[in-house]
N, C-alpha and C positions, 0 to 999 in steps of 0.2 A: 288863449293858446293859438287858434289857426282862426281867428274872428275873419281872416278876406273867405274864411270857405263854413261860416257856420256863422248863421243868423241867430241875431240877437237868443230870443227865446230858446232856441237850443243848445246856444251853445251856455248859456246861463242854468239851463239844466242838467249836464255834466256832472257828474258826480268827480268825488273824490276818487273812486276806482282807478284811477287812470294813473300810472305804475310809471309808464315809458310811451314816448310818442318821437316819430319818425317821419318827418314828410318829404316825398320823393315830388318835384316837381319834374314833369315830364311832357312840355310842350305846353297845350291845351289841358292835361288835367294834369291832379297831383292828386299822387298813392298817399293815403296814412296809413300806418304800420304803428299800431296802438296795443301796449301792453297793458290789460288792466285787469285788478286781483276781481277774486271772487267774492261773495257776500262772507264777512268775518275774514275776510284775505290772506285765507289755505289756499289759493293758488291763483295760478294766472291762467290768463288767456289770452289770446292775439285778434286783433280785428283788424281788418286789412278794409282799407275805403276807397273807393274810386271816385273823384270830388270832378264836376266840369264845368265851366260857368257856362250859360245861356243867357242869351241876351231875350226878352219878353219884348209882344209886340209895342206895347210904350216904352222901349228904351232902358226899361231898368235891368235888372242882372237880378240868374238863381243860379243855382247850384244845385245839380243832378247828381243823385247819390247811391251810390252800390254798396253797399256792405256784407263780407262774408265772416264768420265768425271761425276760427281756428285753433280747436282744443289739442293740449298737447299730446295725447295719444296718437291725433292725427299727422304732427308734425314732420314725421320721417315720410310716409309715406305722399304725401304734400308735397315735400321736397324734393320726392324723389318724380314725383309727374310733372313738374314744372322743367324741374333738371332736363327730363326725356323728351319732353313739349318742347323745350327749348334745342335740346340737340337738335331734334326733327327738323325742325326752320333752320340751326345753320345748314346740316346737310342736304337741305333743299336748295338753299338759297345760299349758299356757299361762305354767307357773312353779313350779321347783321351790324347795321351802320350805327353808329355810336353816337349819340349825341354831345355836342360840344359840354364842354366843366370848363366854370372859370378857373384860373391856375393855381390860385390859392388851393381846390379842392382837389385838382390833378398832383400837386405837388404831394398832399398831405397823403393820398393815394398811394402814388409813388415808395413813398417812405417808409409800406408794412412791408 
């Protein structure tokens, strides 16, 4: 699935759970937005990752990993403190800078 951000061994341990996946690449890291059922798969849930490479003192590369888990009861009220989080900073900061999309994805954007 995402092998540049999941080593071998784990990512070989993944289960079939995994419903919906989503990766936001965002500079230095990239969000996964991971929808995966429950055990007998009556329902979902959402995992949200924060993936960032490191580079180790010889040279080679890992990956720093956050993960919060997001059941849907929580979901409104989640959205609704991100939503608020986020006003806060633009009316602080009067606007937050965008990062460039290639135009194939601006277009496609465009288009809802």
């Amino acid at each position: 699935m995402y092998s540049e951000d999941y080593d071998s061994p784990r990512y070989s341990g993944r289960s079939s759970e995994d419903v919906y996946s989503n990766p936001v690449r965002a500079g230095k890291r990239t969000y996964f937005f991971d929808v995966k059922a429950t055990k007998g798969n009556k329902d979902y849930y959402l995992t949200i990752t924060e993936s960032k490479k490191r580079m180790e003192g010889d040279g080679s590369f890992t990956f720093d990993k956050h993960k919060i888990f997001l059941y849907k009861e929580d979901f409104e009220k989640f959205a609704d403190g991100l939503r608020d989080a986020v006003e806060f900073i633009r009316a602080k900061l009067g606007s937050i800078p965008q990062a460039e999309e290639p135009a194939a994805q601006q277009e496609e954007q465009d288009s809802f």
